[in-house]
C-alpha positions as CSV (number, residue, x, y, z in Angstrom):
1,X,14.9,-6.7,-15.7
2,X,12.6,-5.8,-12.9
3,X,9.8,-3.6,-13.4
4,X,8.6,-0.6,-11.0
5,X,5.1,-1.4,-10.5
6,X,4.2,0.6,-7.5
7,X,0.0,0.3,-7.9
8,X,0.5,-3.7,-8.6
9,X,3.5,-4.8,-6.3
10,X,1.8,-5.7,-2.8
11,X,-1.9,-6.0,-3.9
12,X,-3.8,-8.8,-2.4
13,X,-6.8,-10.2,-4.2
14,X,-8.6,-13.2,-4.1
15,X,-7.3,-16.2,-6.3
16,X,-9.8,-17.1,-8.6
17,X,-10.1,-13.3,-9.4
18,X,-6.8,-12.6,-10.1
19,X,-6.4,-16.1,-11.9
20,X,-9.8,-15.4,-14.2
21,X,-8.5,-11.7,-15.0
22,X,-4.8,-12.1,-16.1
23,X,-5.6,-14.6,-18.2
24,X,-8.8,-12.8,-19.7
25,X,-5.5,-10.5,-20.4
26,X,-3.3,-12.9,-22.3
27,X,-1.3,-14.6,-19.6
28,X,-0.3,-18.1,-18.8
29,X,0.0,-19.4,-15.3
30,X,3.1,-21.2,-15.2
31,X,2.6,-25.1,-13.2
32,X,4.8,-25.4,-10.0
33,X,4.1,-26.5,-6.4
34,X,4.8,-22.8,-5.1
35,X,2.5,-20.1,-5.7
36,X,1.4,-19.2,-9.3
37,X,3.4,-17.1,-11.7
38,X,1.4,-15.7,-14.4
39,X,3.9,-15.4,-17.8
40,X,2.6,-13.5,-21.5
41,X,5.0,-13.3,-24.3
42,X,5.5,-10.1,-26.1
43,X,7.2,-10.0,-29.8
44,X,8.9,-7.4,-31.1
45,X,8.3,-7.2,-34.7
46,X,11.5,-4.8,-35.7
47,X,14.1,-7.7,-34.1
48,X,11.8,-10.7,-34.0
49,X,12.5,-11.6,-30.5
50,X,10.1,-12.9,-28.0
51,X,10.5,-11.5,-24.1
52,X,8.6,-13.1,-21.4
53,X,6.7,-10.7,-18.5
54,X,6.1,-12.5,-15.6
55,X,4.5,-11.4,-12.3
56,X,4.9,-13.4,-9.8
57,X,2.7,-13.9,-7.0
58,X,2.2,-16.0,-3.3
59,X,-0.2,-17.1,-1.4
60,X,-1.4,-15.1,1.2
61,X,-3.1,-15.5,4.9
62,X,-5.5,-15.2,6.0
63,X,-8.0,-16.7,3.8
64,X,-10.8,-13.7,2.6
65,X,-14.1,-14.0,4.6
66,X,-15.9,-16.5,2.4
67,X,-12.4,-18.9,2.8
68,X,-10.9,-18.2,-0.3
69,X,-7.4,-18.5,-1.1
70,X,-5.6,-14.9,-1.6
71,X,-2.5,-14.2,-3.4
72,X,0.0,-11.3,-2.9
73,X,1.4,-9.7,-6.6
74,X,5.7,-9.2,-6.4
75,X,7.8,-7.6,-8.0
76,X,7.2,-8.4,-12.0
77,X,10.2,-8.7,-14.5
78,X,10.8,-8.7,-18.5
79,X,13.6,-10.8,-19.8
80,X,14.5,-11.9,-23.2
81,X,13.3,-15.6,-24.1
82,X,17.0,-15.8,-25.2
83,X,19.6,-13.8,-24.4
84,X,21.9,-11.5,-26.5
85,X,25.6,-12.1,-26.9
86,X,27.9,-9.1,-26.7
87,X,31.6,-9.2,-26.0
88,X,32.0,-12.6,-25.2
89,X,29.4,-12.4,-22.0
90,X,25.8,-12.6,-21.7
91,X,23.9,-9.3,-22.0
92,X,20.5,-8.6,-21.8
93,X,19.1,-5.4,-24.1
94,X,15.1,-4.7,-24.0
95,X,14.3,-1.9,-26.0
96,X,12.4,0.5,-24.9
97,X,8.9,0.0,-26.9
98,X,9.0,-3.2,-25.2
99,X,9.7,-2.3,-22.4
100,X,7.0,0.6,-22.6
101,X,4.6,-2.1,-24.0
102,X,5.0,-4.4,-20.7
103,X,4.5,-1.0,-18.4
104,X,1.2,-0.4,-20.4
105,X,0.1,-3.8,-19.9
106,X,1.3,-3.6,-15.9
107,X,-0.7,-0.5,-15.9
108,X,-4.3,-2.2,-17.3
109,X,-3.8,-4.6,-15.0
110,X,-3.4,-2.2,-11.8
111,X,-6.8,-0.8,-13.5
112,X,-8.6,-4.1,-13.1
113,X,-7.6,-4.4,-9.5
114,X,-8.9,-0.9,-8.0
115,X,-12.6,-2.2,-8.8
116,X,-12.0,-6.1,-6.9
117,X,-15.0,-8.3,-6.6
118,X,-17.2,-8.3,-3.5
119,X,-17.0,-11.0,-0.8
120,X,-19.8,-12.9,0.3
């Protein structure tokens, strides 16, 4: 499930920022040769099932002024770590405290970002 992120989808910042802050904030950055993804679990308690939020990023030129590499943040997305069967075909249900939970975290992040470090 996609998430409507409209003050995080499109920022660029610096790397090692962005890196040092979301995972000061929980998150994982998943290994690959393309540009990082950044991954944190969220449980919820009342059906013990994990979900996943992951926001995606990609690298981004030019460089910032000092030569460091910049990333671009996408669209991010919630999904079940496994999927609920209904009716004989895969279905996906995220209830809407998770959902609300992933939002809130979406939204402290977009916080972090409107005060970015300083080049040199």
């Amino acid at each position: 499930m996609q998430l409507k992120s409209k003050s995080l989808r499109g920022v660029v910042q610096p790397l090692s920022y962005v890196d040092s802050m979301l995972r000061q904030q929980g998150f994982t950055r998943s290994a690959g040769k393309s540009s990082p993804a950044y991954d944190v679990v969220i449980f919820d308690s009342s059906t013990s099932t994990s979900y996943f939020l992951r926001i995606p990023t990609r690298y981004q030129i030019p460089y910032s002024s000092n030569g460091e590499l910049k990333v671009k943040f996408g669209q991010p997305y919630l999904e079940a770590k496994e999927k609920l069967k209904a009716l004989s075909r895969q279905v996906t249900f995220i209830p809407t405290p998770v959902r609300e939970a992933a939002e809130h975290k979406l939204a402290e992040i977009a916080d972090y970002l409107q005060s970015p470090p300083k080049e040199s």
